[in-house]
C-alpha positions, 0 to 999 in steps of 0.5 A, a space after each residue: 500500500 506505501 508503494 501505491 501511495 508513493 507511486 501515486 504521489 509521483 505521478 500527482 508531481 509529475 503531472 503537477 510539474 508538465 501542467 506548470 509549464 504549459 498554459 490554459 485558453 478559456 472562456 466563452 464565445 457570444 452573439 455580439 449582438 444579443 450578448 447570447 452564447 453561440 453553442 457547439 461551435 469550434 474555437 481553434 488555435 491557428 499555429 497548431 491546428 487544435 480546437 475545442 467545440 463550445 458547450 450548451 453554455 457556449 464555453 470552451 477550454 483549450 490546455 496543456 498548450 506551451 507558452 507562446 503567442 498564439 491566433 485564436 479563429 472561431 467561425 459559426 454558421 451566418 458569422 464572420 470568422 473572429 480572430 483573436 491574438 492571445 499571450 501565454 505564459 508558463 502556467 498561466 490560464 488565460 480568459 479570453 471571451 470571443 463575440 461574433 458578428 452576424 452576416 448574411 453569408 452563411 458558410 454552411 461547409 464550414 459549420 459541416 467540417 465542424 460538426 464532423 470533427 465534433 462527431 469523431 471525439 463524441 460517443 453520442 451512441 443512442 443521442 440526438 442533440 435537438 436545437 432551434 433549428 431542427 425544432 423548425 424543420 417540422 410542421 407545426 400545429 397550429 403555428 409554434 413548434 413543439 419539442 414534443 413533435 420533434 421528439 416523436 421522430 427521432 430513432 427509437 421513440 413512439 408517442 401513444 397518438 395525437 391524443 394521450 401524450 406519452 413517450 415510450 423510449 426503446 421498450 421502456 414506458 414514460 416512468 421509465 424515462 428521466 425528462 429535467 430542465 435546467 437539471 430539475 425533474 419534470 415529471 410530466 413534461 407532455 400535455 393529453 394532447 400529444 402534440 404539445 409539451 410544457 417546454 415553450 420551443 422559444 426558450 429551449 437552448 437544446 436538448 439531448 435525447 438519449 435512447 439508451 447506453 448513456 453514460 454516467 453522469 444520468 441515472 435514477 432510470 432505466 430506460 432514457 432520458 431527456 435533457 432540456 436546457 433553456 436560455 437566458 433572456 435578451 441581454 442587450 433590449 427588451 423584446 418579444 413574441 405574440 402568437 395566436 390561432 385556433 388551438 393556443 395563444 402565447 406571449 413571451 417577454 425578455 430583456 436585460 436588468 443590467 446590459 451586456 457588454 463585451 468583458 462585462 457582467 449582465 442579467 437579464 429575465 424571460 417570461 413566458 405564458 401559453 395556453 390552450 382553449 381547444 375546449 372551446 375554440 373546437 365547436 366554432 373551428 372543427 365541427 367534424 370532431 366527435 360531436 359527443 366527444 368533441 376536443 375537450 383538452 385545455 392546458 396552461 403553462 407559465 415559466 420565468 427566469 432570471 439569470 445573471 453572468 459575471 465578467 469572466 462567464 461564472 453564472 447565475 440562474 433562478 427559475 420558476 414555473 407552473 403547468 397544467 392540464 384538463 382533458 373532460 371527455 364524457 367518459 373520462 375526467 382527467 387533470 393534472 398540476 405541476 409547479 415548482 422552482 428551482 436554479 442553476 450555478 456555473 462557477 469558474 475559478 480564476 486559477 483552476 481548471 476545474 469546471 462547477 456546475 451546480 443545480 436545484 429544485 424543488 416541484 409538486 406534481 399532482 394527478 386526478 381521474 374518474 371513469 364514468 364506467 366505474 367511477 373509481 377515484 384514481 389520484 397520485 401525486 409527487 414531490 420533492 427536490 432534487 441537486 446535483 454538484 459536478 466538477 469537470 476537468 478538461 486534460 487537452 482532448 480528455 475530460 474527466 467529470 465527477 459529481 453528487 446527486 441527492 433527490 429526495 421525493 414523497 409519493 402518495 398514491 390511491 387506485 380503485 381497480 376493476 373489482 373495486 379493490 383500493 389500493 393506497 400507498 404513501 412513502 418517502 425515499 431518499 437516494 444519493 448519487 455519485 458518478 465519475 467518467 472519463 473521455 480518452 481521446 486518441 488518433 482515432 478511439 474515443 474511449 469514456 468508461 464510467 462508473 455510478 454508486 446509488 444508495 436508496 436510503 429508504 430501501 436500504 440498498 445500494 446499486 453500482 452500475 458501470 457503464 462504458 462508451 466507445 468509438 472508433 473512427 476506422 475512416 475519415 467518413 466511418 465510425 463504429 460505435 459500443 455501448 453498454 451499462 447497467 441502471 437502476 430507479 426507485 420508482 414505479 408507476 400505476 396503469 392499466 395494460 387492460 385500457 387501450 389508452 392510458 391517461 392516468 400514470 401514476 407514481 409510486 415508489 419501490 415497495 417493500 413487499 413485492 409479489 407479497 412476501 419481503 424475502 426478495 432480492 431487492 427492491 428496486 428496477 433495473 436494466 441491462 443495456 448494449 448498443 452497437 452501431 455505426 455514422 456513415 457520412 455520404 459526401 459533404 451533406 448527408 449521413 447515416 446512423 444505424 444502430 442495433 440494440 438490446 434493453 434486458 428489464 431485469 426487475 419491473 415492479 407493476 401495481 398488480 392489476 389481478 388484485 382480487 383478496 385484501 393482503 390480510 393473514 386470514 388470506 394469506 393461503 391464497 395465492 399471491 397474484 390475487 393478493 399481492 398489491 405490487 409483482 414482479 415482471 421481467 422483460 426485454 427490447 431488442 431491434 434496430 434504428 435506421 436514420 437517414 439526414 440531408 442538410 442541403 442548402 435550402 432542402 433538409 430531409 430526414 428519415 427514421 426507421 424503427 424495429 423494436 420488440 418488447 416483452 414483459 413476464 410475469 411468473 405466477 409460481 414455480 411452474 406457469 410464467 405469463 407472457 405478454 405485450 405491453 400496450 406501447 409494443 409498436 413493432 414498425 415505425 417510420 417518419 420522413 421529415 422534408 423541409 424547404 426554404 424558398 423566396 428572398 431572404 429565406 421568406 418562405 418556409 414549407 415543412 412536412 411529416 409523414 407517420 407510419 406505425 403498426 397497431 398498439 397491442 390491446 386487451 379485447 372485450 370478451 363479453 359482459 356480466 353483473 357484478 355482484 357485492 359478495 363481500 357479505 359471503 354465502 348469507 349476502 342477499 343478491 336480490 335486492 341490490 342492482 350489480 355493477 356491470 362487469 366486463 369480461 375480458 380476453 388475454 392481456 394485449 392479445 389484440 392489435 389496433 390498426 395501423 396508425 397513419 398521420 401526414 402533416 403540413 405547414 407553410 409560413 411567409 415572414 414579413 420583415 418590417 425593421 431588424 427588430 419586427 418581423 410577423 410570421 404567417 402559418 398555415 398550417 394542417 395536422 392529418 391532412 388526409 383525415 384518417 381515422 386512428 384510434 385513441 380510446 373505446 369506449 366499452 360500455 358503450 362500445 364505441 371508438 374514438 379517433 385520435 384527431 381529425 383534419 385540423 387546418 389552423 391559421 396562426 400569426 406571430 408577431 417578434 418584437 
């Protein structure tokens, strides 16, 4: 051990001694303009020929560089290249901030250069980085884009439909998936109906979606996860935006507290407010919607942010928000409410390399239903906090990160099933996170391997989960990718896999008793993930990205749907799948993705093709084990996304999006029967009282729903009036060929409901 100890120390010297030699280039690239960082684009210096690419702060890091005078260029998309002349001296860490200026002239080949060298020192396996621009490559509803539209094209992930709003990511349900903003959990980030979410499109910086084998840094998950990053408001004037059609109403408001300058401090605050009167703006516009049903969805979502940034980059942000939402069918009454606030800390010290990020929050989530078939209350809600502090150190190409989570939530859950058994649950839970990873960069590897230590206080256990990332650059224009890891999560939700739709989702935490007995192995939900694949680039414009991959559940909690007998002693010789109020499952995914991109001039294409199989097992003893399809097993999907621009300056915008997805597995209806109170036993009078009526039904998910078609369409002008006030005009129409998908049926009366119908809307937006 004294050896380790001293070997150890001489490196710690050694590598002390070299790094005092060398010197340090860092600091932040902005719009000159607007004072907003310019992310993911490269910083190089010229004499050497080695760059570094900006981060979703616009922050970049060059080190390990001998002391001299060096050229310091930056170009951008529709920029001026920059150049900077910088000092260095032995030692030193230089902070050199970079501002751009904007011009006409884009140089498209050179922002393409830039995102292939940053695509051969990133894994990104299984990772879509979403920005303002592929956010308006879509058609919009109503004329605002969605990150919820974009979301429901990318590889791996099925939405349940226009109506519903849930997220499935490779085999893994919405509660299997982490969605933060600004590092806060949200825990529903989607509205009932499916074409919109929380997140206001304008105030989204990027987002990373992750459809499996991600790395250490994320966990408390199984299955995916999204991470959305807003912006600060206009640092340089106040301005705006007013939109208007049929379907929403927004307004958004920013500017700065204390201007930005060039080498000098700024804050600044956004606003935003959005609503939804589909409710009623549907009877007046669209007619031909169910005239009993009709569109009875309506949501409102506020978010306010301040934000302040020091002179050398170190910032400051604090946030808040509420959304809601109310979906009235006559057979359904569901509504949910999410509030919360929270903050962000970017702290960059003078004579260090060392990177700190630090996040906060806390949010209240709350959940309510009722079916008019039964009348059975289902309520759930959430809350709790969450915070996070990771170090990043930046060695030349490499980095190594390392951190602590802390997330702390209680769940308090009621649900009546179709027997009438209630099922109630109220828990706290603690977990603490550690994680640390490493990214080694050679000629042509890239190699990140990682680690997670997780510690679930309220179950008294504790998960180590590795993970490993890596690719290999085999050509200037290949590269072949691996990953794979091990997760884990101390939450469940609440649903009906016998509904052909789901809008209640409840939480839940872990149990302590699973399939009725304590005597299990652990408690939580975990997961196996491997990833292989490969990026093809064709020429300057196109790509390619193909991966295969397998999701190995290897413990699912569910609530037990089958409950039939209260979890008492006097039933303890029953058996436990008719007693037990939380089972075990396994499962699995396994398929592959085919993604297809051309950024051509003005001419954007994109196609996604998604195989995916999932299972779910549940064995009832020793000798039977019941195999079925979740609800959300969609075995084919494919989009294709075209965008053109056209007319001067780029004035004309037509965008387009076709869908196709095989059937939803769903539980048939076998027939109907009186459902008596026989809680009174053998001596019950069944006479004199009126049965509910009971539905028989057929295996779990042995059915399928047809197939799922959906064409959208849009097209906007915009008007400029002055640089600072442009109006934008959208028309723009959803399911334009007016087919008929279902989205719920309705048993009792045994009647279907479409997802929506034809819905052209004409929508303006004003920029101020």
């Amino acid at each position: 051990m004294k050896k380790i100890l001293f070997a150890f120390t001489c490196f710690l010297l050694a590598y002390n001694s070299i790094t005092a030699q060398n010197a340090e280039i860092r600091g932040f690239v902005y719009d000159k303009k607007s004072g907003e960082p310019i992310i993911f684009t490269n910083v190089v210096v010229k004499e050497l020929m080695i760059g570094k690419s900006t981060d979703i702060n616009g922050f970049y890091t060059i080190n390990r560089i001998k002391p001299a005078t060096y050229t310091l260029m930056c170009w951008s998309i529709g920029y001026d290249t920059t150049k900077v002349i910088v000092e260095l001296t032995a030692g030193s860490i230089k902070n050199q901030n970079i501002y751009l200026k904007a011009k006409n002239l884009e140089l498209g080949e050179v922002q393409i250069k830039a995102d292939r060298q940053k695509a051969k020192e990133q894994i990104n396996i299984s990772t879509n980085v979403i920005t303002q621009k592929e956010l308006k490559q879509l058609p919009t509803f109503g004329g605002e884009p969605d990150l919820v539209q974009y979301l429901q094209v990318l590889p791996g992930v099925n939405f349940s439909g226009d109506q519903g709003g849930q997220l499935y990511i490779r085999g893994g349900p919405p509660v299997m998936n982490k969605v933060m903003m600004d590092g806060m959990i949200i825990y529903n980030p989607f509205h009932s109906i499916g074409l919109f979410s929380v997140f206001d499109a304008d105030l989204i910086r990027n987002a990373d979606v992750s459809a499996g084998g991600f790395n250490a840094q994320y966990g408390g998950r199984v299955s995916g996860v999204i991470d959305v990053n807003t912006r600060e408001g206009n640092k340089k004037e106040f301005s705006g935006k007013l939109s208007v059609n049929p379907i929403t109403a927004k307004v958004l408001l920013e500017g700065p507290l204390s201007k930005f300058s060039e080498g000098g401090s700024s804050s600044s605050v956004i606003f935003s407010y959005k609503t939804s009167y589909l409710n009623k703006s549907a009877p007046l516009f669209y007619p031909g919607a169910d005239p009993k049903y009709g569109l009875p969805y309506s949501f409102n979502d506020i978010y306010g942010k301040f934000s302040q940034i020091a002179e050398n980059g170190s910032r400051l942000n604090l946030f808040g928000f509420n959304f809601s939402d109310d979906a009235n069918f006559s057979t359904t009454k569901y509504n949910w409410n999410s509030l919360g606030f929270g903050g962000s800390i970017m702290v960059i010290p003078e004579a260090s390399s060392t990177v700190i990020n630090a996040t906060f929050g806390y949010s209240n989530y709350q959940m309510n239903q009722v079916e008019a078939a039964d009348n059975l209350p289902r309520q759930s809600s959430i809350n709790g906090f969450n915070g996070s502090i990771n170090f990043t150190n930046f060695i030349g190409k490499d980095d190594i990160k390392y951190g602590f989570d802390a997330v702390g939530f209680a769940t308090d859950f009621t649900y009546k099933n179709a027997v009438g058994r209630t099922l109630q649950a109220t828990d706290y839970n603690t977990e603490l996170h550690g994680f640390l990873k490493y990214k080694k960069v050679w000629n042509r590897l890239v190699v990140e391997p990682g680690l997670r230590a997780v510690y679930y206080a309220s179950l008294s256990e504790s998960s180590l989960e590795p993970r490993l990332g890596i690719k290999w650059n085999t050509t200037s224009f290949l590269r072949a990718k691996l990953a794979a890891g091990t997760y884990s999560q101390n939450l469940m939700s609440a649903v009906s896999d016998r509904d052909v739709v789901n809008l209640f989702y409840g939480f839940l935490s872990s149990p302590d008793k699973v399939n009725g007995t304590t005597s299990i192995d652990y408690k939580r939900q975990t997961a196996e993930h491997l990833v292989a694949g490969f990026e093809l680039d064709l020429g300057r414009y196109i790509e390619i990205n193909a991966e295969v991959f397998y999701k190995n559940f290897s413990q699912i909690t569910n609530i037990n749907r089958d409950k039939v007998y209260d979890d008492v002693p006097v039933n303890q010789n029953k058996p436990f799948y008719q007693r037990a109020d939380i089972i075990k499952e396994t499962g699995d995914a396994s398929g592959f993705d085919i993604r297809f991109k051309m950024d051509y001039k003005r001419l954007y294409v994109w196609a996604v093709y998604s195989l995916t199989y999932v299972n779910r097992v549940f064995d009832k003893n020793d000798s039977v084990s019941v195999k079925y399809f979740p609800n959300f097993d969609r075995r084919h999907n494919f989009n294709l996304v075209v965008s053109y621009e056209f007319g001067k300056n780029k004035s004309w915008h037509v965008n387009t999006r076709y869908n196709l997805g095989s059937g939803f597995p769903f539980t048939q209806t076998q027939g109907f029967y009186e459902q008596l109170d026989l809680n009174g036993g053998v001596s019950g009078n069944i006479n004199n009282q009126n049965g509910n009526l009971g539905i028989a039904y057929s295996e779990t998910n042995s059915g399928r729903l047809p197939y799922f078609h959906r064409v959208d369409f849009s097209v906007s002008k915009k008007i400029s009036f002055n640089p600072k006030n442009a109006l934008t005009i959208v028309a723009s129409a959803t399911n334009i060929l007016n087919r008929e998908n279902i989205f719920y049926f309705d048993r009792l009366n045994y009647k279907r409901i479409n997802q929506l119908p034809i819905m052209p809307t004409l929508g303006i937006n004003w920029n101020f």
